[in-house]
C-alpha positions in Angstrom: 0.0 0.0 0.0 1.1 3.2 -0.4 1.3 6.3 1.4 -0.8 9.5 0.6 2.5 11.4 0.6 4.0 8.8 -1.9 0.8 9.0 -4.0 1.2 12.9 -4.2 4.9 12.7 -4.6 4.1 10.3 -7.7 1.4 12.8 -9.4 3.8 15.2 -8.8 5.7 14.4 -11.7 3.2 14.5 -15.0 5.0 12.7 -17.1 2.4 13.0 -19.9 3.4 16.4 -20.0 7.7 16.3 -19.2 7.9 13.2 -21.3 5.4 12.0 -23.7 2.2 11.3 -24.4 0.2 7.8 -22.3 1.1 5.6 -25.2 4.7 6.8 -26.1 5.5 6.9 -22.4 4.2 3.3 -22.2 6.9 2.1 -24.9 9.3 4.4 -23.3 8.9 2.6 -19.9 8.5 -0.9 -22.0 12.3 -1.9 -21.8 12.5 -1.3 -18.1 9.5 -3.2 -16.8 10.0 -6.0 -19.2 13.7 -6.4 -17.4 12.1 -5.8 -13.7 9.7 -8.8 -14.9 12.3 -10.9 -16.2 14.1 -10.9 -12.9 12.2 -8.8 -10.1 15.0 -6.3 -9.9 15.3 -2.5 -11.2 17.3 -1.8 -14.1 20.3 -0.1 -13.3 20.5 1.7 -16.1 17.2 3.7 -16.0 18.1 7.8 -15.2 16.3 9.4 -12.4 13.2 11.2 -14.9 12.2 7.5 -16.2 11.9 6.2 -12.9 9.9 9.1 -11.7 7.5 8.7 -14.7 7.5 4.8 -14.1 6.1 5.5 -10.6 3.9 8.5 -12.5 2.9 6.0 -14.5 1.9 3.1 -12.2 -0.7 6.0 -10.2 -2.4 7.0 -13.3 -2.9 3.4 -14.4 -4.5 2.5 -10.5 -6.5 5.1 -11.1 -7.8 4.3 -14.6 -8.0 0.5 -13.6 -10.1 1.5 -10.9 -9.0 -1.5 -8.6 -6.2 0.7 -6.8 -3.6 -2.0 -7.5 0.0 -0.5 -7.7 1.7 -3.4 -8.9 5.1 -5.8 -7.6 7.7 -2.9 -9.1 6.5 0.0 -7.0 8.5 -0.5 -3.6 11.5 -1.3 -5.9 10.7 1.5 -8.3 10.5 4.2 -5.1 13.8 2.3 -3.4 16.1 2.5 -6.4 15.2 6.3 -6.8 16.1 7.3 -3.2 19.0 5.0 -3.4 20.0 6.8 -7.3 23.5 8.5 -7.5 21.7 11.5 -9.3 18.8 12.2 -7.9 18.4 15.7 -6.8 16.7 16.0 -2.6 13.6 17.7 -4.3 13.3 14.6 -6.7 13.4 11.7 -3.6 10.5 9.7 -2.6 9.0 10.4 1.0 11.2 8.6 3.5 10.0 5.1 4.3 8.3 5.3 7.5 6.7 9.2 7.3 3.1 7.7 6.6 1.0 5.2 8.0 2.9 2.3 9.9 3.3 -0.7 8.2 1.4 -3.0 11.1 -1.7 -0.8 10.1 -0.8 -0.7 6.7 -0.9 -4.6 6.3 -4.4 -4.7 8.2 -6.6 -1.9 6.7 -5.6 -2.8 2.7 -8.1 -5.6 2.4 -10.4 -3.0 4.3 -9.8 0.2 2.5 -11.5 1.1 -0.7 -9.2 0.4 -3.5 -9.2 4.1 -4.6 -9.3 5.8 -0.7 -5.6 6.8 -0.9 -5.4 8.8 -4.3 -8.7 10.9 -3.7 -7.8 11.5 -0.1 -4.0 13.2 -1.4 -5.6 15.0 -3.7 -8.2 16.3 -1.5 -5.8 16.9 1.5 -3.4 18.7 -1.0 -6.4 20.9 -2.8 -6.7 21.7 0.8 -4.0 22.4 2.3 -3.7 25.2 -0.3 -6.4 26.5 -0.1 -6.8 27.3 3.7 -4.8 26.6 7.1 -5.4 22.1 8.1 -4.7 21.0 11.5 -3.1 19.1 12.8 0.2 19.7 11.2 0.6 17.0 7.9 3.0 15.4 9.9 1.0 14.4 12.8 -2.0 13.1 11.0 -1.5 10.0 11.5 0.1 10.6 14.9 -2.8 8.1 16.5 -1.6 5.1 14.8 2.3 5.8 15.0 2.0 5.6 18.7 -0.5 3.1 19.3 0.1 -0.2 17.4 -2.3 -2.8 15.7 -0.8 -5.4 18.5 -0.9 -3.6 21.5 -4.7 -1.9 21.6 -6.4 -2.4 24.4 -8.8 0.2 24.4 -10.2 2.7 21.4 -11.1 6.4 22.7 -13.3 7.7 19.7 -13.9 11.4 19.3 -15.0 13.8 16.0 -12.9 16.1 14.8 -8.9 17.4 15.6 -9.7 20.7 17.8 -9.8 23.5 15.1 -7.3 26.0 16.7 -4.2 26.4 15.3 -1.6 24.5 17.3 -3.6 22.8 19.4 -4.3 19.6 17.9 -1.7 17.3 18.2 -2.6 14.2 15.8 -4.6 12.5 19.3 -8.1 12.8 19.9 -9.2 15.0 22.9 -5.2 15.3 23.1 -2.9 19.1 22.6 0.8 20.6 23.5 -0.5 23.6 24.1 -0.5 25.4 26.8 -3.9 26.5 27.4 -6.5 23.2 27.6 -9.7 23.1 25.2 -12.7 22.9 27.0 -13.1 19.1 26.1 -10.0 18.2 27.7 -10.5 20.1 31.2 -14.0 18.4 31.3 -12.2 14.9 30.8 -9.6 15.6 33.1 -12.5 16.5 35.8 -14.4 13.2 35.4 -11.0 11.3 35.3 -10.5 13.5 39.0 -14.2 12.4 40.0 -14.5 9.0 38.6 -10.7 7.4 39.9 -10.5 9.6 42.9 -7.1 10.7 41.5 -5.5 14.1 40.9 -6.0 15.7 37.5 -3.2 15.2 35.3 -1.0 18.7 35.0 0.0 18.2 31.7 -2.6 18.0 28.8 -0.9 15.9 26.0 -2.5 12.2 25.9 0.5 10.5 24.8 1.0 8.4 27.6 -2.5 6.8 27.2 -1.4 5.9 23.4 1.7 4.4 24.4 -0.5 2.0 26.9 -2.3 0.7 23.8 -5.4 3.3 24.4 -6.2 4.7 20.0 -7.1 7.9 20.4 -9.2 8.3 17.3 -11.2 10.6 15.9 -13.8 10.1 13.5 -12.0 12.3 11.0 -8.2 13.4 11.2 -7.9 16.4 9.7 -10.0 19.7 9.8 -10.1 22.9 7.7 -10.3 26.2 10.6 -12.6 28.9 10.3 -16.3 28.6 10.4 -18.9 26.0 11.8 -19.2 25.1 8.1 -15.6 25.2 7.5 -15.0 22.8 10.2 -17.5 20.8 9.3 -15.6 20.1 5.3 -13.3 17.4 5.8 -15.9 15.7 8.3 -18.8 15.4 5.5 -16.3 14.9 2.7 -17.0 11.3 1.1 -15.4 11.6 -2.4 -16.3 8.7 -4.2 -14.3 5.9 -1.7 -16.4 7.2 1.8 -13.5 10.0 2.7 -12.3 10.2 6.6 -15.3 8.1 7.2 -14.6 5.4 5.1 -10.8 5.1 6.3 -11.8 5.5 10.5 -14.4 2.7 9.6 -11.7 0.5 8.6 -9.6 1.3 11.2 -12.7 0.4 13.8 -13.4 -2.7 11.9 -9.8 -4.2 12.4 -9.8 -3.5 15.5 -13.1 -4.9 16.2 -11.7 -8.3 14.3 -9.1 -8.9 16.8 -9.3 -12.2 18.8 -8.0 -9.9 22.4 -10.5 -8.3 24.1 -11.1 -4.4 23.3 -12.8 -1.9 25.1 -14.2 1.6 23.2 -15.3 4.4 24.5 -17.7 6.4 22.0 -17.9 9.8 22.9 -20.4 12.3 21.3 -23.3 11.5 18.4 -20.2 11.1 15.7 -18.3 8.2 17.6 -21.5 6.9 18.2 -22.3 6.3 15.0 -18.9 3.8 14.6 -20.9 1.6 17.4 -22.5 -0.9 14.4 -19.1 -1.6 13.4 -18.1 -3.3 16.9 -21.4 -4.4 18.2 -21.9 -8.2 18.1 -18.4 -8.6 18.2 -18.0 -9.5 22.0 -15.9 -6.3 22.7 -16.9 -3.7 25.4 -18.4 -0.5 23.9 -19.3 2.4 26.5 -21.1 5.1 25.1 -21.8 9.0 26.5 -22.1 12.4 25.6 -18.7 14.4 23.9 -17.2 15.9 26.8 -17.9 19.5 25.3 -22.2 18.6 25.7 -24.6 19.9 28.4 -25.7 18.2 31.4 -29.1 17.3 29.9 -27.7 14.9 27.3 -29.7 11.6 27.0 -26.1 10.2 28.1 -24.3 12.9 29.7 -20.5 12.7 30.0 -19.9 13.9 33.4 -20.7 11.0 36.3 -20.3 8.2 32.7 -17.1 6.8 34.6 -15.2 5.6 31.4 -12.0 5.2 33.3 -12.8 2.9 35.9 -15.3 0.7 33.7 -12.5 0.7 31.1 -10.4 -1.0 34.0 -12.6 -3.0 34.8 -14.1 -4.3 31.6 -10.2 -4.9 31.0 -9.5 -6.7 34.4 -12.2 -9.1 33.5 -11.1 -10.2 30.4 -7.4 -10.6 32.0 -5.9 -7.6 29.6 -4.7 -5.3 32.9 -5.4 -1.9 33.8 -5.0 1.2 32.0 -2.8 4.4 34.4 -5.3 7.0 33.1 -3.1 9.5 35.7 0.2 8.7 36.6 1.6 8.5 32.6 0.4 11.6 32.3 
């Protein structure tokens, strides 16, 4: 699978236009991929433009093929070029590893929509130049960098990354900054009530993820501005589902696993990811977003996620979770 940065890297380069035309850069890319068929290796002869319009090349024909399929020579393709003698820094592929981990890589491909990747690039890109996207590109897939596929023990599901600048962080409900969004002081106040514990003094989540607690939101990026600006990247489907069609997946693999899971659904959004793990034998708790008013039908303060997380966890022989003292 590749990553959306690899995908946009790729598209990058228009060969149709630096090169030739779709059927001329075919036979011009003929020789090569006949050799890389032969014996599973990259020419060593091919220059730095005709691999970039042999990876150029493989995107385009995904895209028309419609089945997403990149084929056997595009890790090889991508490794030869950032391993070529000539190739300029502005002309290398991402660096392995700047994307989505491979452990959730190898999971959600048989779960993603063949197609997902390319329109969510070209989306995020269109984006991204058209108006100011938290969290930082780099930390958008922060979440499953720092919790992996084999160690999830418990799925916190939110909506969207908080939509002031340099708060979000890549976490749900999670931030660096100094001054704490409403929706993490009220969390921080039922953790206080509901464990009996002091409230954490710092605000970033991190030490939850590294305990195996996803902190996922049902969308990971988010345009700033107005109620309707926010509310873009949420409603966004494309024609593969958008956001909603890749945190589905991500829910569904989770909800596959044969270890016990417990997630916590906070807020009318998460809820809606509850069909995806109901039936399944995990543990889904459900309550108001910690932003909503006392009247909710569920509210969020007195819920006690943290201690019926434990508890639901204890009982199934997966530990406890140190909701205060990581962070």
């Amino acid at each position: 699978m590749a990553s959306p940065e690899e995908l946009e890297w790729a598209l990058g380069y228009n060969a149709y236009e630096r090169l030739a035309e779709p059927r001329e850069l075919q036979r011009l890319l003929a020789p090569a991929m006949a050799e890389f068929d032969s014996d599973g290796r990259v020419p060593g002869w091919c220059g730095v433009d005709l691999l970039r319009a042999w990876a150029f090349w493989r995107v385009r024909e995904a895209h028309h093929a419609g089945d997403g399929q990149l084929g056997r020579d595009w890790e090889p393709v991508l490794q030869a070029l950032r391993q070529h003698a000539s190739v300029r820094e502005e002309e290398r592929p991402p660096p392995v590893g700047g994307w989505l981990p491979r452990d959730w890589a190898d999971r959600l491909q048989s779960q993603l929509p063949a197609l997902l990747w390319p329109q969510l690039v070209s989306f995020l890109y269109a984006e991204r130049r058209a108006h100011d996207v938290v969290p930082a590109e780099s930390a958008v897939f922060r979440a499953l960098e720092l919790t992996s596929f084999a160690d999830i023990r418990v799925v916190i599901v939110g909506q969207d990354p908080y939509p002031t600048p340099g708060d979000a962080d890549g976490l749900a409900f999670s931030t660096t900054s100094d001054t704490r969004p409403p929706a993490l002081r009220n969390i921080f106040k039922e953790l206080a009530a509901d464990t009996g514990l002091p409230a954490p003094t710092g605000s970033s989540l991190e030490g939850w993820a590294r305990q195996g607690v996803l902190l996922l939101n049902t969308a990971l990026t988010l345009r700033t501005g107005s109620d309707a600006d926010r509310a873009v990247h949420r409603d966004w489907k494309g024609d593969n589902g958008g956001w909603q069609a890749f945190t589905d997946s991500v829910i569904r693999a989770v909800a596959a696993k044969p270890e016990h899971v417990v997630f916590v659904l906070w807020g009318s959004h998460a809820h809606g990811k509850a069909e995806l793990v109901e039936g399944t034998g995990h543990t889904v708790l459900r309550s108001a977003h910690p932003t909503s008013y006392p009247s909710a039908t569920v509210p969020f303060a007195g819920s006690r996620p943290f201690t019926r997380t434990n508890e639901a966890l204890s009982a199934h022989g997966r530990g406890e979770i140190d909701w205060a003292g990581s962070l």
